[in-house]
C-alpha positions as CSV (number, residue, x, y, z in Angstrom):
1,X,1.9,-22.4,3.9
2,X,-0.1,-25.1,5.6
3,X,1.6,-26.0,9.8
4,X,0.7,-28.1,12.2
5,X,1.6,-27.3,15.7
6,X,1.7,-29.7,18.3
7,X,2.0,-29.5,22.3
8,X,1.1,-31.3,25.6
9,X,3.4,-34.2,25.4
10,X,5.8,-35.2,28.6
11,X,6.4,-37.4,31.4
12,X,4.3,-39.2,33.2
13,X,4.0,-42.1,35.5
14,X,2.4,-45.3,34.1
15,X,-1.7,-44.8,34.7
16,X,-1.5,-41.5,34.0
17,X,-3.0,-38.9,31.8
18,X,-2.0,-36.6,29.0
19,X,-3.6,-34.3,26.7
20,X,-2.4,-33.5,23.4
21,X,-3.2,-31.1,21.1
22,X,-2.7,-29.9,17.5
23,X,-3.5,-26.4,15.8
24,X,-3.3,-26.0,12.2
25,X,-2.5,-22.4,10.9
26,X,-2.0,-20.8,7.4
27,X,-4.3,-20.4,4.3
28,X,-6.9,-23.1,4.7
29,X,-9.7,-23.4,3.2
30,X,-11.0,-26.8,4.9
31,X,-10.1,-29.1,6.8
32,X,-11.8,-32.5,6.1
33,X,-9.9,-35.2,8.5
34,X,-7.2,-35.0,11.5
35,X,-5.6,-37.6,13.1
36,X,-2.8,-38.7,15.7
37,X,-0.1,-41.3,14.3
38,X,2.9,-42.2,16.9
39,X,5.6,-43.7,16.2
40,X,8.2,-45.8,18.7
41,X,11.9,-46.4,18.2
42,X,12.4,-49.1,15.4
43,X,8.8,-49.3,14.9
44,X,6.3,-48.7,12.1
45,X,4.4,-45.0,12.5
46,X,1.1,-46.3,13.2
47,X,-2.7,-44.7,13.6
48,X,-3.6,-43.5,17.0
49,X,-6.9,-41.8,15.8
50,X,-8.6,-40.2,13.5
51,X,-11.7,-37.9,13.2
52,X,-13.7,-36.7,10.1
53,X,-16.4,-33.9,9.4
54,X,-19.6,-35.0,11.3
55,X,-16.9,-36.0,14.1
56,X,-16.7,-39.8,13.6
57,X,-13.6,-40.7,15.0
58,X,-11.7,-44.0,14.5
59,X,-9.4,-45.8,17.1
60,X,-6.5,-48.1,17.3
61,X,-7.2,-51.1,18.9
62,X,-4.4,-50.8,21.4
63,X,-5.9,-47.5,22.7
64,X,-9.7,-47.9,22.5
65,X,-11.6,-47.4,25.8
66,X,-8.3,-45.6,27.1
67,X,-7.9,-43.0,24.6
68,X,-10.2,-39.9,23.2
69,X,-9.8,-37.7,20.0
70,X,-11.9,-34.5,19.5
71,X,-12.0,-31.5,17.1
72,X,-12.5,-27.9,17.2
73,X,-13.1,-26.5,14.2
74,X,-13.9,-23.0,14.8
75,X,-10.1,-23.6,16.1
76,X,-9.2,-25.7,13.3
77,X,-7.5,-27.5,16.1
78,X,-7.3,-31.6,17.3
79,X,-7.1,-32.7,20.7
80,X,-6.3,-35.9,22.2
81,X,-7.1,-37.1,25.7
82,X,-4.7,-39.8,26.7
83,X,-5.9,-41.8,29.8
84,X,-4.8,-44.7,31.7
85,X,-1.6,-44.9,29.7
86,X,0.6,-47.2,29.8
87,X,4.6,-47.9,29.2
88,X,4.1,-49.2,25.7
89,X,2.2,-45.6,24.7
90,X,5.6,-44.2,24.7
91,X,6.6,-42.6,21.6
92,X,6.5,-39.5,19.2
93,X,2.7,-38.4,18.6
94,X,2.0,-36.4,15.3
95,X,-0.8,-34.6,14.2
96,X,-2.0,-35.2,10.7
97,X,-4.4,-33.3,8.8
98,X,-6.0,-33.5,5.2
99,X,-6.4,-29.4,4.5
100,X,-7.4,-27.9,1.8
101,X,-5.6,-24.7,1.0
102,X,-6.8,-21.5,-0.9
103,X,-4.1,-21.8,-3.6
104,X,-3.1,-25.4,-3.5
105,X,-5.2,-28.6,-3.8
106,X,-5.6,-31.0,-0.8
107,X,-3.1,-33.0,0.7
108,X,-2.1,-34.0,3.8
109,X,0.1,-32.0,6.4
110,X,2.2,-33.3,9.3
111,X,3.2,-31.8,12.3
112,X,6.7,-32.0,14.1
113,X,6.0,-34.4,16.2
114,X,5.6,-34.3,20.8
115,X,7.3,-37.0,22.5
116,X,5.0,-39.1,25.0
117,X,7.0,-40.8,28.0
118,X,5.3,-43.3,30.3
119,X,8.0,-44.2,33.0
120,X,8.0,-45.0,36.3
């Protein structure tokens, strides 16, 4: 069994900065991609970021300049440094991962999910 755990979510104040991060666990193999989708009340769950092997990362629009994935993969863990946020960064953050398992071909994994809250 392939799970993602995710932590560092909370409140903060509007130009503040968070730093989440995701560890897989279980019997993989590889891991070839992990990425951060969020997901707002009534909203579509969208891309945050994404990072490959040979780190090349990919960013939403909306949080480019702002925001910062990374990857440890002695760790098999993916972090995300969340700067400058804003109100409309509010919302349920969850780590996804393409793994490759000993006994199972790949797919992708999801995490439960951290909730994000940028309040004043």
């Amino acid at each position: 069994q392939v799970r993602l755990l995710e932590s560092g979510g909370g409140l903060v104040q509007p130009g503040g900065s968070l730093r989440l991060s995701c560890a897989a666990s279980g019997s993989i193999l590889s891991i070839n991609a992990m990425g951060w989708y969020r997901q707002a009340p009534g909203k579509q769950r969208e891309l945050v970021a994404g990072i490959i092997s040979g780190d090349s990362a990919n960013y939403a629009d909306s949080v480019k300049g702002r925001f910062t994935i990374s990857r440890d993969n002695a760790k098999n863990t993916v972090y995300l440094q969340m700067n400058s946020l804003k109100p409309e960064d509010t919302a349920v953050y969850y780590c996804n991962a393409l793994v490759k398992a000993w006994t199972a071909p790949s797919r992708e994994y999801w995490g439960r999910g951290t909730q994000v809250t940028v309040s004043s």
